[in-house]
N, C-alpha and C positions, 0 to 999 in steps of 0.2 A: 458344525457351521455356526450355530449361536456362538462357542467359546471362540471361533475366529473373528464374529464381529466384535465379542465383548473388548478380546485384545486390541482390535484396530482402536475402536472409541477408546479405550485407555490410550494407546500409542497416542492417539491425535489432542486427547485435551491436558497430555505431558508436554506439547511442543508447543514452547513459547516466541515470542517473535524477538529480535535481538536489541537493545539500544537502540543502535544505530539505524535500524526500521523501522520502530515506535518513534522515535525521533523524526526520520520524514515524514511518516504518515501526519501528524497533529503539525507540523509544519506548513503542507500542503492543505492542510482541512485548515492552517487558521487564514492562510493568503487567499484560498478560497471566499470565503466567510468573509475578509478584509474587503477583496474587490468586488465584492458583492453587494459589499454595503456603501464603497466608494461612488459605485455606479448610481445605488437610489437615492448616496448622497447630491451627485453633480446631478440627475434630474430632478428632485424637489429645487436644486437650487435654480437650475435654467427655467424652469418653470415661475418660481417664485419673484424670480426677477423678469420674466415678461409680464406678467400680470402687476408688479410694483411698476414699468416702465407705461404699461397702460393705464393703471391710476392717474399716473403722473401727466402723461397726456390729457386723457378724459377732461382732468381738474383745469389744466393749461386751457385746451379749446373751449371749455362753459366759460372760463376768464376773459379770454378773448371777448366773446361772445358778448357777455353782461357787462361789458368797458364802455365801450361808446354808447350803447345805450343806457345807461345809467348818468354819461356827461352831458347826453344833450338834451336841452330842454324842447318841450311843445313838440315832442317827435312822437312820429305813431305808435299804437301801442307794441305791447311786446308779441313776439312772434311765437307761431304757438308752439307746443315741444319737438313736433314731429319737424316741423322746417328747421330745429336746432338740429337737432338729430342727425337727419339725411345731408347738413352742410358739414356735420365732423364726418361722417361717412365716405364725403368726399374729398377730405383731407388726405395727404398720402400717408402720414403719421399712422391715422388708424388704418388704415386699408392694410397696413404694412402687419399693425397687431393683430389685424384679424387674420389675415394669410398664414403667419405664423402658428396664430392659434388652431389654426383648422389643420396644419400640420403635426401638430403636437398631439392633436385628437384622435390625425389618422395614425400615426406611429404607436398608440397607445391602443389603440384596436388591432391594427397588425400584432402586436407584441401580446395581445392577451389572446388572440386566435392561436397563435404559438405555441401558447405556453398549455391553451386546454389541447392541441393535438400531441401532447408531448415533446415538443419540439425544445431542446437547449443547445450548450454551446456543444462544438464538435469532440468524438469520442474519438482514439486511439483505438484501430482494428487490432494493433500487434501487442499493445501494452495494457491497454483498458483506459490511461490515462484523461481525463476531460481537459481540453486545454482552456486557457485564461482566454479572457475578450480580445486583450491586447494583441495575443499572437493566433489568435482565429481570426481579426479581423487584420492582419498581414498575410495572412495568410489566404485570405478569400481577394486578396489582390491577384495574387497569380491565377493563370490559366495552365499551369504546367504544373509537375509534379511540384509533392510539398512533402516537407521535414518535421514528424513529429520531434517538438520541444524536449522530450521525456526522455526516448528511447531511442532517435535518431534513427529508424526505419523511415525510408523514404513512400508515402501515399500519393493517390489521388483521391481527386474531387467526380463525385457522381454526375453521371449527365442530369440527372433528375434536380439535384441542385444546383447544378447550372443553370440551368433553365427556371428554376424559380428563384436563383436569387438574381439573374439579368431582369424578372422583372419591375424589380427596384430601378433601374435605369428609364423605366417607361417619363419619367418626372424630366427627362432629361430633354428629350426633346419639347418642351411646353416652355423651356429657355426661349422660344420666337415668343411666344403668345404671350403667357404672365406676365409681362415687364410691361403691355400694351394697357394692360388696369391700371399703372401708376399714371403720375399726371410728369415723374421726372422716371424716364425709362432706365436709366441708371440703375435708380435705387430700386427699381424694379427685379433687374434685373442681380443685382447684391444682396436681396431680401430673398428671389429664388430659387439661388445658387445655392444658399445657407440653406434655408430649408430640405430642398433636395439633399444635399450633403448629411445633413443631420438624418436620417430617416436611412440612408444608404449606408451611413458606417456605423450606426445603432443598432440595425437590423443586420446587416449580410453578414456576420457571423453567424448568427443563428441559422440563416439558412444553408449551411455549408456539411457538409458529409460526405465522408471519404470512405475508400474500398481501397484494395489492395492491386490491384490491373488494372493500366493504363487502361480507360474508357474508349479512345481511340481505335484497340485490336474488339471492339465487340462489337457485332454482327449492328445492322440497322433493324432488322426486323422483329 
């Protein structure tokens, strides 16, 4: 029995993987790696740029603010910080940075709950394969069977991801309400949409997971 495993462990550390296999592998490990870093490159940048577009506001409204009273003479004194404060608050400008910001917040808490439960992009039951962002989140568009990218076996989506990734949709119906904080409903309503969007197609990939049987033939109970 030992000299048969001894053979097998020689058989197995003789078998090498071919070119043509070493060559996909470190290919798909490097576009891995790539869009990996593409991704944390485009949010330090969305990021970086609402917090530069809030400076820049900020700076604007105190301008405003310190204009007319710095032209005119014999006027009352100055108003104290808090009554500046609470009039950029009421500006739609900021209401618009703060909205934003608070979604940015909650996407970044959803995403790090995620990632402590294990949760990443979706696996291949038939191949092993992980698929890209891009084509997990085309993929979490359908409600019907889906096409692994890799090995072209055709999957389904779990009820159980169903179901928590329609929770991302909850954002959707608050389209009536949200837009009622701005002072122009519009941009209310265009500040919204974005945010919802952003939070739903950064997120529903990750919550997507597939099995092999349509979910439809399984029992409810």
């Amino acid at each position: 029995m030992n000299q048969f495993k001894e053979d097998l462990n020689r058989e197995l550390q003789s078998v090498s993987l071919s070119k043509e296999k070493k060559q996909l592998i470190a290919t798909k490990a490097k576009a891995k790696l790539h869009n990996h870093k593409r991704r944390i490159n485009l949010q330090y940048r969305f990021v970086l740029a609402i917090f530069t577009i809030f400076a820049i506001g900020f700076s604007y409204l105190l301008w405003q603010q310190e204009g007319p009273a710095s032209k005119a003479q014999g006027a009352a004194p100055i108003e104290p910080i808090t009554t500046t404060t609470w009039s950029m608050l009421t500006n739609d400008f900021s209401k618009a940075v703060l909205y934003i910001s608070f979604f940015i917040i909650l996407r970044d808490l959803l995403k790090r709950r995620l990632q402590k439960s294990g949760k990443g992009l979706p696996i291949c039951v038939e191949c092993g394969e992980e698929w890209s962002y891009r084509e997990a989140l085309k993929q979490s568009m359908k409600n019907t069977k889906m096409t692994c990218p890799y090995c072209g076996q055709i999957q389904y989506r779990t009820k159980k991801s169903r179901l928590k990734g329609g929770m991302l949709n909850i954002f959707i119906p608050f389209m009536i309400i949200a837009p009622q904080l701005f002072d122009n409903i519009l941009l209310g309503i265009v500040v919204h949409v974005s945010c919802a969007a952003y939070i739903m197609f950064s997120l529903g990939p990750y919550y997507l997971e597939l099995q092999k049987k349509d979910p439809i033939n399984d029992p409810l109970w």
